[in-house]
MARBAZA-946240 format. One record per residue (C-alpha): residue number from 0; z, x, y. Coordinates in steps of 0.25 Angstrom, whole numbers, plus 5000, padded with zeros to 4 digits. Example, Ala and Ser with C-alpha at 12.3 -4.5 7.8 and 13.67 -1.06 7.14 Angstrom:
# residues 2
SITE   num     zz     xx     yy
SITE     0   5031   5049   4982
SITE     1   5029   5055   4996
//
This chain:
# residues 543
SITE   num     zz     xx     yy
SITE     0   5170   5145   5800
SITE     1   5170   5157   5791
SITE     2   5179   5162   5781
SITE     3   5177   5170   5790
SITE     4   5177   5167   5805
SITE     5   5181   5157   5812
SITE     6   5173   5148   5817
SITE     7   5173   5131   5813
SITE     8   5164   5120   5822
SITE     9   5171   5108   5825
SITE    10   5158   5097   5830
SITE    11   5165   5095   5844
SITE    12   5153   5097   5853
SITE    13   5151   5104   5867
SITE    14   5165   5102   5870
SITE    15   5170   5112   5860
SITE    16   5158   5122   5862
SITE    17   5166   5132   5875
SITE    18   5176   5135   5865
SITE    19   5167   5139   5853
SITE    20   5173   5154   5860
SITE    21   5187   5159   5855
SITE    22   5198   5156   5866
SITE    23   5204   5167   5873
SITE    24   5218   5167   5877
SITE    25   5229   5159   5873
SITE    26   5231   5155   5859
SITE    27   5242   5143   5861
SITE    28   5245   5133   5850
SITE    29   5239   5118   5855
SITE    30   5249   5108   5859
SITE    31   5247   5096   5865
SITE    32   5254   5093   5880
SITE    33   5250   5084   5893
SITE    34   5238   5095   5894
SITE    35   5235   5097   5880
SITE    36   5229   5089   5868
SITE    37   5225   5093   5854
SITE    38   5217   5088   5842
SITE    39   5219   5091   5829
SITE    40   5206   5094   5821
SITE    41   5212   5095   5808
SITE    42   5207   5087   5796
SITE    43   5194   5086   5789
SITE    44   5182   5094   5793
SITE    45   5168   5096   5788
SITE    46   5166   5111   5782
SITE    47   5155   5117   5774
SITE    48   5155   5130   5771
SITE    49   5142   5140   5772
SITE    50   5138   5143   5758
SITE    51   5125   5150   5761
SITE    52   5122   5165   5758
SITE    53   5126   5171   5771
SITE    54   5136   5160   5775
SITE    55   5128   5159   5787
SITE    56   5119   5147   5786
SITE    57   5131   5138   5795
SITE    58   5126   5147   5808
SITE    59   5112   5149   5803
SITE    60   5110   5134   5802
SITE    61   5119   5133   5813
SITE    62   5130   5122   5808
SITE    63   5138   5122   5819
SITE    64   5127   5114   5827
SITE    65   5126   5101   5819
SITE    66   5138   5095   5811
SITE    67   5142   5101   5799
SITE    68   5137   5090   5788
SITE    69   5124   5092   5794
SITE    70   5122   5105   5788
SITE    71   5125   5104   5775
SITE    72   5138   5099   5765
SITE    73   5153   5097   5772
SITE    74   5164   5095   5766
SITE    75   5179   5090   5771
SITE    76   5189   5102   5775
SITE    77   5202   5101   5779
SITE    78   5206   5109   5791
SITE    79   5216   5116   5792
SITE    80   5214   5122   5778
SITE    81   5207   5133   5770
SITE    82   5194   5128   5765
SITE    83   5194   5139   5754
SITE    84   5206   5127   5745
SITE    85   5200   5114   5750
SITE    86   5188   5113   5742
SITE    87   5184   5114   5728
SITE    88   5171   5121   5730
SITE    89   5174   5134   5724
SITE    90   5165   5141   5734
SITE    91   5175   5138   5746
SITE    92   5187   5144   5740
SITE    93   5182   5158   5742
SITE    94   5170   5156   5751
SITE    95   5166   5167   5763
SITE    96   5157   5162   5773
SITE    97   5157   5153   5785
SITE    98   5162   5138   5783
SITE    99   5161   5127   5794
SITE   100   5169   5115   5798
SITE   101   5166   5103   5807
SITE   102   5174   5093   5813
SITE   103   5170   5083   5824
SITE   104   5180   5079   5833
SITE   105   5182   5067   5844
SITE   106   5187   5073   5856
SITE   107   5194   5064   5867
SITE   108   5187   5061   5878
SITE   109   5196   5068   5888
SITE   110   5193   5080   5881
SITE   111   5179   5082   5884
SITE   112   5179   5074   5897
SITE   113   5190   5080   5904
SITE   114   5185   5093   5911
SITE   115   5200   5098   5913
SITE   116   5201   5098   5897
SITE   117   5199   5109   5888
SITE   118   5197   5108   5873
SITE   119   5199   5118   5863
SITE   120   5196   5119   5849
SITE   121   5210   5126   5840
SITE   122   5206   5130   5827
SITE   123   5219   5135   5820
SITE   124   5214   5144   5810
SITE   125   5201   5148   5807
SITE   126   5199   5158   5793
SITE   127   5194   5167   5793
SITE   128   5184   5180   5797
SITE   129   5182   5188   5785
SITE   130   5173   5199   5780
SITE   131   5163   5195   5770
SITE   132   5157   5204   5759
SITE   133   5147   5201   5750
SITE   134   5141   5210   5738
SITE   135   5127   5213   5730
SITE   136   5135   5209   5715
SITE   137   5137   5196   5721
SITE   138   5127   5184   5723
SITE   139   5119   5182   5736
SITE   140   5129   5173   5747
SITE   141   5141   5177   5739
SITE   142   5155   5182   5747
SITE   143   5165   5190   5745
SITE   144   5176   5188   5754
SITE   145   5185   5203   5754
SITE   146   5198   5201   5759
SITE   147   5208   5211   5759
SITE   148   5221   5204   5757
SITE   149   5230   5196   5749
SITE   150   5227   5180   5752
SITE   151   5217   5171   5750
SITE   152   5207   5170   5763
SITE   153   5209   5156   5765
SITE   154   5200   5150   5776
SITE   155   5194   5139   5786
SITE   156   5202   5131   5797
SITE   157   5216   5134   5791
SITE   158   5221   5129   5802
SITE   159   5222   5116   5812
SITE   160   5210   5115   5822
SITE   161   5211   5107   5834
SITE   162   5207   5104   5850
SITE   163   5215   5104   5860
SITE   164   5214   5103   5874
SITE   165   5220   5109   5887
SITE   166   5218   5108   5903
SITE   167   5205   5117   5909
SITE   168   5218   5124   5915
SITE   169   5228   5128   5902
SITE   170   5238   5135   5897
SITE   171   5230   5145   5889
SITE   172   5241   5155   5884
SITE   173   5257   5157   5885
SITE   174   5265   5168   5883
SITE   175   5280   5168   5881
SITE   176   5292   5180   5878
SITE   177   5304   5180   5878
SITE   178   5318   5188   5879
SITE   179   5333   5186   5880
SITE   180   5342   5189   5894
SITE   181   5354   5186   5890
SITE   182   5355   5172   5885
SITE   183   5343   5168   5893
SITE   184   5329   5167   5885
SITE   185   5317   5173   5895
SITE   186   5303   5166   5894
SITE   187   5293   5175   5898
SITE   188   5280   5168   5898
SITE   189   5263   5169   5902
SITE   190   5256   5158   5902
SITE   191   5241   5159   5903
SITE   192   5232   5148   5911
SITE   193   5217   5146   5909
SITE   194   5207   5138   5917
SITE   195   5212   5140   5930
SITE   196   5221   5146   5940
SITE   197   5225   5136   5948
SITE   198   5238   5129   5939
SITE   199   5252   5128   5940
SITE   200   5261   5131   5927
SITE   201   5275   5126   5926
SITE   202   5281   5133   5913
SITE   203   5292   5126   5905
SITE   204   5302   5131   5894
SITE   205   5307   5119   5883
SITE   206   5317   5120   5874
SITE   207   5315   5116   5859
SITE   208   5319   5102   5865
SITE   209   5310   5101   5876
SITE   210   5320   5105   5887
SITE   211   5315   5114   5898
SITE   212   5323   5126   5898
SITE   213   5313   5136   5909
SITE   214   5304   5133   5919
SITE   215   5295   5143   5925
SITE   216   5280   5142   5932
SITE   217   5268   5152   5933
SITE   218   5260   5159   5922
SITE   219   5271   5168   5918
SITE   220   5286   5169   5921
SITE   221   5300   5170   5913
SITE   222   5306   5158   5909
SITE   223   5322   5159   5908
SITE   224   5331   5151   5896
SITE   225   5348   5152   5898
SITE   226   5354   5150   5884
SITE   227   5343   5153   5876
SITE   228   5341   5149   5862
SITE   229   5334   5161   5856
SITE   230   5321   5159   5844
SITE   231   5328   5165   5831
SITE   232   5324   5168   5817
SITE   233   5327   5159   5806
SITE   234   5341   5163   5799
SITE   235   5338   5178   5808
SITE   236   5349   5186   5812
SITE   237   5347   5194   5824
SITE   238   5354   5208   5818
SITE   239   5345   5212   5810
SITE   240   5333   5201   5811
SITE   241   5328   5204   5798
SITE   242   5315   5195   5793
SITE   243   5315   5189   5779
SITE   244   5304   5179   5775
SITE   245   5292   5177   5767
SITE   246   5277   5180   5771
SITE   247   5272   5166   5773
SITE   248   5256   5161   5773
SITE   249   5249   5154   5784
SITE   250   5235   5154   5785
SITE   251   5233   5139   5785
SITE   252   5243   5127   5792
SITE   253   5250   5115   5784
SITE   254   5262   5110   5792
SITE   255   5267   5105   5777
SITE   256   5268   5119   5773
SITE   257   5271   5125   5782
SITE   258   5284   5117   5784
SITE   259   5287   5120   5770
SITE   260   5285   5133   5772
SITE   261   5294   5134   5782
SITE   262   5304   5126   5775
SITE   263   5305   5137   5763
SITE   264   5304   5149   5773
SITE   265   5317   5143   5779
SITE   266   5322   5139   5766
SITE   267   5322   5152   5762
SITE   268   5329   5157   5773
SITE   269   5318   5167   5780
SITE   270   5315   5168   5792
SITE   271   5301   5176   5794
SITE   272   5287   5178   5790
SITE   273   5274   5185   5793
SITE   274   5261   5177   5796
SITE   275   5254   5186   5783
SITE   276   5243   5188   5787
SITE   277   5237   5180   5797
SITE   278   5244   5173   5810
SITE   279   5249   5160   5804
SITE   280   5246   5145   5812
SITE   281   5252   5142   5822
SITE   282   5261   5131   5818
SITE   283   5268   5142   5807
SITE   284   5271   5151   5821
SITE   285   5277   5137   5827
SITE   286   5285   5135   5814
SITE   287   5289   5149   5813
SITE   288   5295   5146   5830
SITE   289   5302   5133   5824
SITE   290   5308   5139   5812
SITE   291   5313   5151   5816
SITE   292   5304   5161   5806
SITE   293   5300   5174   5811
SITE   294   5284   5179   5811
SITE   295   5278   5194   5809
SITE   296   5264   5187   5815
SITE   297   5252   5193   5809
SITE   298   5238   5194   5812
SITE   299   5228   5193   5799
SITE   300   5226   5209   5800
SITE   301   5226   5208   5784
SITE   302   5216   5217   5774
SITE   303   5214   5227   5784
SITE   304   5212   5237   5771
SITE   305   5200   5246   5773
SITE   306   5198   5255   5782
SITE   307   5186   5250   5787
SITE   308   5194   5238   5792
SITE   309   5202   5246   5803
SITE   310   5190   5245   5813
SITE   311   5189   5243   5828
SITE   312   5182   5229   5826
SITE   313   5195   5224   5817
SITE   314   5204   5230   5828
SITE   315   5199   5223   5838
SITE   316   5198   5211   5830
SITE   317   5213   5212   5826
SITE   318   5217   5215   5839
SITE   319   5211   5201   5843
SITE   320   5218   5195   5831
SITE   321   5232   5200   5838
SITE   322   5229   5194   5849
SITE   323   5227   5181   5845
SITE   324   5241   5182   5836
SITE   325   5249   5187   5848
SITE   326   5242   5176   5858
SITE   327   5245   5165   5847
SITE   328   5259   5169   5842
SITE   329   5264   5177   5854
SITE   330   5274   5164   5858
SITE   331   5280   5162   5845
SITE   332   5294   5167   5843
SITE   333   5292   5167   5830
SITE   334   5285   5179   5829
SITE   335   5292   5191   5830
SITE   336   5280   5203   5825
SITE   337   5265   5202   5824
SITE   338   5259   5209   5812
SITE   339   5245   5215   5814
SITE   340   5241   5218   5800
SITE   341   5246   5216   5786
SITE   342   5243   5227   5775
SITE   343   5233   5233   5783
SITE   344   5229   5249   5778
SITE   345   5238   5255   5788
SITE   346   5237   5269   5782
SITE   347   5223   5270   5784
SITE   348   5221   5279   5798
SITE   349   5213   5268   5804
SITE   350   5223   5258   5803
SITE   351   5232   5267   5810
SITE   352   5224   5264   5823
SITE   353   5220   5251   5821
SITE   354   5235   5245   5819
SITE   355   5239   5253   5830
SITE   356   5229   5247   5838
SITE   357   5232   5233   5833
SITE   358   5248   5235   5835
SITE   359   5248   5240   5849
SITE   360   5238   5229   5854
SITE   361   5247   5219   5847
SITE   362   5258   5223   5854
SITE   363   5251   5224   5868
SITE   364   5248   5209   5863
SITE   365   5263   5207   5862
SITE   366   5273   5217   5866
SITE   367   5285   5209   5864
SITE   368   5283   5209   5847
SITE   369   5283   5219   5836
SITE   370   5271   5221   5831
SITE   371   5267   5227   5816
SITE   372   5258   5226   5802
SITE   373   5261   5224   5788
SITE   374   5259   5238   5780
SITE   375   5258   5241   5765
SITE   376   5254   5255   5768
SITE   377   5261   5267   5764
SITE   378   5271   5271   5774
SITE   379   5267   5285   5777
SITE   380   5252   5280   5779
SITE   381   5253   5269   5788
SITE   382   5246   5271   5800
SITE   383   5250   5260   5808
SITE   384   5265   5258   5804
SITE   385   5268   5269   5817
SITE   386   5262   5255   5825
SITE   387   5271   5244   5821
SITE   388   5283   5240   5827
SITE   389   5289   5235   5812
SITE   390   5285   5239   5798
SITE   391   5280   5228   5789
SITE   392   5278   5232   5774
SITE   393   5271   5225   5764
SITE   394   5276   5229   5749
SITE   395   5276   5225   5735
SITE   396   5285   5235   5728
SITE   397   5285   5230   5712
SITE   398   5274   5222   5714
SITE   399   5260   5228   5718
SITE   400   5266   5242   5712
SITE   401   5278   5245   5701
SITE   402   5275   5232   5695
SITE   403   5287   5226   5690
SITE   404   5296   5238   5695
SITE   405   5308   5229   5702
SITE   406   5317   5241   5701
SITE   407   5306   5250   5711
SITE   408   5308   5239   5724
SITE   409   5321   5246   5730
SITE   410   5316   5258   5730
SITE   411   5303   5258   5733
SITE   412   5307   5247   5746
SITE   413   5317   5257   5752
SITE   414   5306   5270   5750
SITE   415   5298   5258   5757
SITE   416   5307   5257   5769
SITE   417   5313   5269   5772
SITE   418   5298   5275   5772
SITE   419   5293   5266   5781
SITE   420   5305   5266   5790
SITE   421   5307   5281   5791
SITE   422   5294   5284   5796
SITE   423   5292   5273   5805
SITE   424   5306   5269   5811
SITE   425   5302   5254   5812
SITE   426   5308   5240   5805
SITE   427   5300   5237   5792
SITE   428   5299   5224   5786
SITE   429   5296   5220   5772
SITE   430   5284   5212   5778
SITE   431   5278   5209   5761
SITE   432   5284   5212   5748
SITE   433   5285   5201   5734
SITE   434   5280   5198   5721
SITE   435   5269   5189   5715
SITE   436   5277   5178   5709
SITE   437   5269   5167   5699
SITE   438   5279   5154   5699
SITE   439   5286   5152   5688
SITE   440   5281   5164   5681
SITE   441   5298   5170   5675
SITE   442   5301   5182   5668
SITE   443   5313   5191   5666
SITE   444   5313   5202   5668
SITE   445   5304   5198   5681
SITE   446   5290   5202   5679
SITE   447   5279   5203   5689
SITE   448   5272   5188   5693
SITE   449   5286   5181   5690
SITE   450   5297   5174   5699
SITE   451   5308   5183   5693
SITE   452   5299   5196   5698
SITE   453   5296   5192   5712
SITE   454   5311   5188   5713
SITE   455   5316   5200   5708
SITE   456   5305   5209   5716
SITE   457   5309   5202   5728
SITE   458   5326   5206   5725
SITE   459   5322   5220   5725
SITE   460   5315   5221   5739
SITE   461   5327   5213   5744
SITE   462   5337   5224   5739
SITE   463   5327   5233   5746
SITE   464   5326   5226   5759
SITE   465   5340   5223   5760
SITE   466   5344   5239   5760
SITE   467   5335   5241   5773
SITE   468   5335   5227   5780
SITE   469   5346   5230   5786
SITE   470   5340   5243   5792
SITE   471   5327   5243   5796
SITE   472   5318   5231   5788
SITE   473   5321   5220   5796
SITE   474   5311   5210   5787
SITE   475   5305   5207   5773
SITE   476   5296   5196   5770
SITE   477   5290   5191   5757
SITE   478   5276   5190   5753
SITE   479   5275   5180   5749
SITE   480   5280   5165   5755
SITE   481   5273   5158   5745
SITE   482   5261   5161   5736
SITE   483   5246   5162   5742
SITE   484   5231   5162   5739
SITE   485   5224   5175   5738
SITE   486   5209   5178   5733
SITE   487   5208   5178   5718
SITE   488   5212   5191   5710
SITE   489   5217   5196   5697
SITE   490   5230   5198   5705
SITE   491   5232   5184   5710
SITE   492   5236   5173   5703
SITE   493   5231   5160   5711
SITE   494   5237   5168   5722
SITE   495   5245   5178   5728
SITE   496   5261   5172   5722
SITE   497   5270   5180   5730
SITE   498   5275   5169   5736
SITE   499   5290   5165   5735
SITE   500   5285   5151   5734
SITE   501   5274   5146   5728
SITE   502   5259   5142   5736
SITE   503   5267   5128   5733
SITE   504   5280   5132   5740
SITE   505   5288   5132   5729
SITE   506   5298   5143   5727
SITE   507   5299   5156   5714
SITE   508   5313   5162   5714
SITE   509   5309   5172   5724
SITE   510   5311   5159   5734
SITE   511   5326   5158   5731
SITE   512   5328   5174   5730
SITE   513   5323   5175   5746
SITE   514   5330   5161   5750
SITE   515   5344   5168   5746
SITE   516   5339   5183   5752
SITE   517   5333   5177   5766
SITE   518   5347   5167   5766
SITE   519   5355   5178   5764
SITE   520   5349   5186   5773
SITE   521   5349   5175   5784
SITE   522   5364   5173   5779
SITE   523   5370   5186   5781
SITE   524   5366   5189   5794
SITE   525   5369   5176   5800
SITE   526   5357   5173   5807
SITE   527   5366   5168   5821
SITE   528   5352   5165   5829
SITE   529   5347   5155   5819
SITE   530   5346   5141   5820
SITE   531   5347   5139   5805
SITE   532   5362   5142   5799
SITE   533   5359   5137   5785
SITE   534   5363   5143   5773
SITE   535   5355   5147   5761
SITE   536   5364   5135   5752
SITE   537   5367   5127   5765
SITE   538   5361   5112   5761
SITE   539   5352   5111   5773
SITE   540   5342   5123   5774
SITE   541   5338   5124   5788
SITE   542   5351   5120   5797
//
């Protein structure tokens, strides 16, 4: 695979071969049922990457046709993981070019004897297509990777890979909505069926305990639910549904993180997040259902900056990318909005078309969801604003500009707001704003890089917010949840430190500053939905 495209051999002979071609259709998470099995390739696998000149040697001397210690020096990698923190070869950490792994895999015997069984090779994540740019100044089979955004391109199979099985006659895709007659749920549902037309479906409703509450038949039908127990935001109360959270990471998957994580989002009381800036795993989604956290999905539309980029060949391609989100995440209650694009340059004239192209098609995808991107543009210049269904605006008052000028936030966050909202007439959330925080860096007065500054910044756009969340700005989210990676500059310490918690999960004092603002909040408007009743001092958190 490259860091770049997608590709990764697993040595499972013939039997693997039909399905080197993308899958069309459906995009459902594998479970195991009476019909269904799945195996887990996670683990240890061979890896080498291609070190030569043009990083082409792999398909040249055709690698993929022989196994993989054959050609040349393997070592062990981990999946899922980002090959770029595994090994202490220094050439991996920032290497550009096309890497391979190898696993060989035992397949039970009913598998390939069965002819009324159909295997099918998952691979969770695989990261990523880039552009590659090289340069005279530099030596022959040098790279240079350009990015045009703010995080370290991790990459490799970041995610679990596995097989799993179905009938030659499945279940290839399902589609659910819903609404509310009176206190009645209604089921809408479209199941899709490959492989033959000859089949029977029977279609039942379970409750969280297994019980079956609907029955219906056919591909498609309404399925009714008396006395239903609605799907409702952590600590949300329904006038007005206002969003407050942090922008969480998700690139990879660790269930021990990703637990934790949850554990402080819920600590701290909020109750949101958007999937910056890339569609999270799948498990996060699942999580997200569980625990009640609301999800602005988005697409990796990130560093569309030059003009150059708004092109018909990335249009289509980012059209196919919403298709793919929408097929996978369309189901989830979780998610309430997809984002297209963050920070693309939206004033540009050509950007106008392109997200206007982007948007519609979206929500030809999807009609039953808002649909929007995340700006930084100028308000009076942004081309595809006129397009969304909800403002999203990224910015660091006091922080990128007016270094150090805490008094300048109120002000310039209101001339923010009401600019934005007299010319377009739409919601607005504050979908970005913080400070870069180095722990347990103090100074008082605050200055810029200590705990006592990103606290105190963050106190300002809260006086802020709270003069128009009650109006028309019905969200705000932090960047960032915790601190990240990014590529190496005179700008970045080890990494982007916006977090409110540290790349370790431990809290600065801006952790305890949102824990009594998101409880407040959750307090005040009394959250009837919510399953959760604690209080912020209450002994048990999560009651």
């Amino acid at each position: 695979m490259a860091r770049g495209s997608a590709v990764a051999w697993a040595a499972l002979g013939p039997l693997l071969w039909g399905c080197a071609l993308g899958l069309q259709g459906g995009m459902l998470y594998p479970q195991e049922s009476p019909s269904r099995e799945c195996k887990e390739l996670d683990g240890l696998w061979s890896f080498r990457a291609d070190f030569s000149d043009n990083r082409r040697r792999g398909f040249e001397e055709q690698w993929y046709r022989r196994p993989l210690w054959e050609s040349g020096p393997t070592v062990d990698m981990p999946v899922p993981s980002s090959f770029n923190d595994i090994s202490q070869d220094w050439r991996l950490r920032h290497f550009v070019g096309w890497v391979w792994y190898e696993r060989e895999v035992i397949l039970p015997e009913r598998w390939t004897q069965d002819l009324r069984t159909r295997v099918v090779l998952r691979i969770g994540s695989a990261h990523s297509y880039a552009i590659v740019s090289s340069h005279p100044r530099y030596p022959k089979g040098y790279f240079v990777q350009n990015t045009y955004f703010d995080f370290f391109n991790y990459a490799g199979l970041q995610r679990s890979v596995l097989l799993y099985t179905t009938p030659t006659t499945y279940i290839d895709d399902i589609t659910v909505t819903t609404s509310v007659e009176q206190d009645s749920g209604l089921v809408n549902y479209q199941i899709s069926v490959k492989g033959s037309n000859l089949f029977k479906l029977e279609v039942r409703l379970l409750d969280a305990e297994n019980k079956v509450v609907a029955n219906g038949t056919g591909t498609q039908g309404q399925l009714k639910v008396p006395g239903v127990s609605l799907w409702w935001p952590y600590l949300m109360h329904e006038r007005p549904a206002y969003l407050y959270s942090l922008e969480i990471r998700g690139k990879g998957f660790d269930w021990p993180l990703l637990v934790k994580d949850f554990n402080l989002l819920r600590w701290l009381g909020a109750n949101a997040f958007r999937t910056s800036h890339y569609p999270y795993a799948e498990e996060v989604m699942q999580m997200c259902d569980r625990y009640g956290i609301v999800v602005i999905d988005e697409c990796p539309g990130v560093g569309l900056a030059l003009p150059q980029f708004f092109n018909n060949v990335s249009l289509h391609h980012h059209m196919q990318v919403m298709e793919e989100v929408v097929r996978r995440d369309k189901n989830h209650p979780a998610v309430v909005m997809w984002s297209v694009a963050n920070e693309p340059a939206s004033h540009l004239e050509s950007a106008g078309y392109y997200l206007k192209m982007v948007i519609a098609h979206t929500k030809s995808l999807d009609p039953s969801r808002p649909v929007t991107f995340v700006s930084n543009s100028n308000y009076a210049a942004d081309k595809g604003a006129p397009y969304v269904d909800v403002i999203c605006l990224n910015s660091y008052y006091s922080w990128y500009h007016d270094y150090g000028h805490l008094e300048l936030i109120q002000l310039q966050l209101a001339t923010q707001f009401e600019n934005w909202y007299k010319k377009y007439q739409k919601p607005i959330i504050q979908s970005e704003y913080g400070a870069e925080t180095i722990a347990g860096f103090h100074q008082d007065p605050p200055l810029m890089f200590t705990e006592e500054y990103q606290k105190s910044l963050l106190e300002q756009y809260h006086l802020g917010l709270d003069q128009k969340r009650r109006k028309y700005v019905v969200g705000e989210l932090i960047w960032n949840f915790a601190d990240f990676m990014t590529e190496q500059s005179p700008t970045r310490v080890l990494g982007n430190k916006k977090g409110i918690f540290t790349r370790q999960r431990q809290p600065k004092s801006a952790a305890f500053l949102l824990r009594e603002r998101y409880w407040k909040i959750a307090n005040e408007t009394r959250y009837p939905h919510s399953v959760a009743k604690s209080q912020c001092l209450e002994n048990s958190l999560f009651t």
